[in-house]
C-alpha positions in Angstrom: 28.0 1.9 18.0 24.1 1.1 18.0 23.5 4.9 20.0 25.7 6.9 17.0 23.3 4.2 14.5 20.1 5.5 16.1 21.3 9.3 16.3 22.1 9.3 12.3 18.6 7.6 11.9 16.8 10.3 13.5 19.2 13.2 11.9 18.3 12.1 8.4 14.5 11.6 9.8 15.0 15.6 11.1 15.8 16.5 7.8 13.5 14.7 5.8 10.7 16.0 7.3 7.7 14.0 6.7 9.5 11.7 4.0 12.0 9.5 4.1 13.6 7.0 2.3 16.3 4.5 3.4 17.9 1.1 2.2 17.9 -1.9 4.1 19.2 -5.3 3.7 18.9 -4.6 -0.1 15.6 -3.6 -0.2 13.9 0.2 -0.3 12.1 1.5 2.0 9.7 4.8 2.3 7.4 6.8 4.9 5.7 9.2 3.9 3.2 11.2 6.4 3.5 8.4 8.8 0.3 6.7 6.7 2.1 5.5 3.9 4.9 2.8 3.8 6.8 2.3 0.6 8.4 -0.9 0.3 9.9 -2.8 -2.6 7.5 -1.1 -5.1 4.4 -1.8 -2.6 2.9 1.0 -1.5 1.3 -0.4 2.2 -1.1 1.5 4.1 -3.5 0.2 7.2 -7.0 0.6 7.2 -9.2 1.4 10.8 -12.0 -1.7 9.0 -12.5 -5.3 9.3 -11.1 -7.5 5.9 -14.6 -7.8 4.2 -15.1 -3.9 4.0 -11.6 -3.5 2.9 -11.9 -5.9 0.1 -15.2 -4.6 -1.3 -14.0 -1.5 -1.4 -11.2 -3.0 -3.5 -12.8 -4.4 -5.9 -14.7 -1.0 -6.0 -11.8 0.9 -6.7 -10.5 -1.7 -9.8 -14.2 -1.7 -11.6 -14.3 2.5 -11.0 -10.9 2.5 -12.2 -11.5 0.1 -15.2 -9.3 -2.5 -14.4 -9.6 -5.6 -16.8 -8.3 -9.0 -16.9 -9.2 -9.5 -13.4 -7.6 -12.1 -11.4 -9.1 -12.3 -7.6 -7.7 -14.9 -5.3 -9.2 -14.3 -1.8 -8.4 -16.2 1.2 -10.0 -16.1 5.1 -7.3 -13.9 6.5 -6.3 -12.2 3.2 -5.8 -12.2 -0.6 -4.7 -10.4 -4.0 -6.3 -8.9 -7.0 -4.5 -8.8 -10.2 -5.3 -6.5 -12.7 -4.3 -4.4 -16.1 -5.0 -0.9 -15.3 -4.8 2.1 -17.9 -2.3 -0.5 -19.5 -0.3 -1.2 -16.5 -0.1 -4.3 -14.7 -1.8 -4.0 -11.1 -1.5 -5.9 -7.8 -3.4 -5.6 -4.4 -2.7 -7.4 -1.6 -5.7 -7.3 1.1 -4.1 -8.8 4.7 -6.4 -8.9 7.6 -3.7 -7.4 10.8 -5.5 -7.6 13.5 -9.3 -6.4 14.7 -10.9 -3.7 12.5 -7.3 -3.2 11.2 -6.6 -4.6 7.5 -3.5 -3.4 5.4 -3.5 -2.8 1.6 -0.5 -2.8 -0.6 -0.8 -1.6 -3.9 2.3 -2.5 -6.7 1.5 -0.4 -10.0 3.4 -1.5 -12.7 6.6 -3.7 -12.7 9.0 -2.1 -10.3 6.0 0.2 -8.9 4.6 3.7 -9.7 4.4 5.1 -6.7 1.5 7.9 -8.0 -0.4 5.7 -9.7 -0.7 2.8 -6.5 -1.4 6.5 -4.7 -4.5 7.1 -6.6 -5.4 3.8 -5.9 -5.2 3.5 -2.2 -6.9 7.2 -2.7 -9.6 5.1 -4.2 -9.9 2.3 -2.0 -10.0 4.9 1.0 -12.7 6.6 -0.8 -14.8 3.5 -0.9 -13.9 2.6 2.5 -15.6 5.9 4.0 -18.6 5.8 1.9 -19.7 2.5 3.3 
């Protein structure tokens, strides 16, 4: 039973290509390009950088972006920025993963715009590599 669970799991992978999409335990779940996970509205990405880069470039990307109403909460090993952005609600979770290796999740409105938190993360890997 678990090998003909694993063969459909990599047929529909096969056809997908490069995106997929599956539900699990009630909750949705995306790759996309191998870089991207989409998860319950968050999109999560990792970042080769230690936490403190990763946040600046952050808080970059909400002040190039225009983000108001701020809301920063940062912790040692991680923390969240809350903001309004072009009239939708924003959240970004910074979470350090292990050395040089920090992931971002990005939730763009209230079930989660999946282009907008894109543009974002586009943003904060912008800032990232300027540094």
């Amino acid at each position: 039973m678990k090998i003909r669970v694993l063969l459909l799991m990599v047929a529909v992978a096969c056809l997908f290509g490069c995106n997929a999409a599956m539900v699990m335990n009630g909750k949705v779940m995306g790759i996309e390009s191998g870089k991207f996970i989409y998860q319950d509205g968050y999109l999560t990405t990792q970042y080769k950088a230690d936490i403190d880069p990763v946040w600046k470039a952050c808080e970059k990307a909400v002040v190039e972006l225009k983000g108001w109403d701020v809301k920063k909460e940062r912790k040692i090993a991680g923390g969240s920025i809350k903001t309004i952005i072009a009239d939708e609600k924003v959240t970004i979770l910074v979470q350090y993963t292990d050395k040089n290796l920090t992931s971002v999740s990005v939730l763009s409105g209230v079930v989660g715009n999946q282009m907008a938190s894109r543009m974002i993360q586009d943003r904060i890997a912008a800032n990232i590599v300027q540094r």
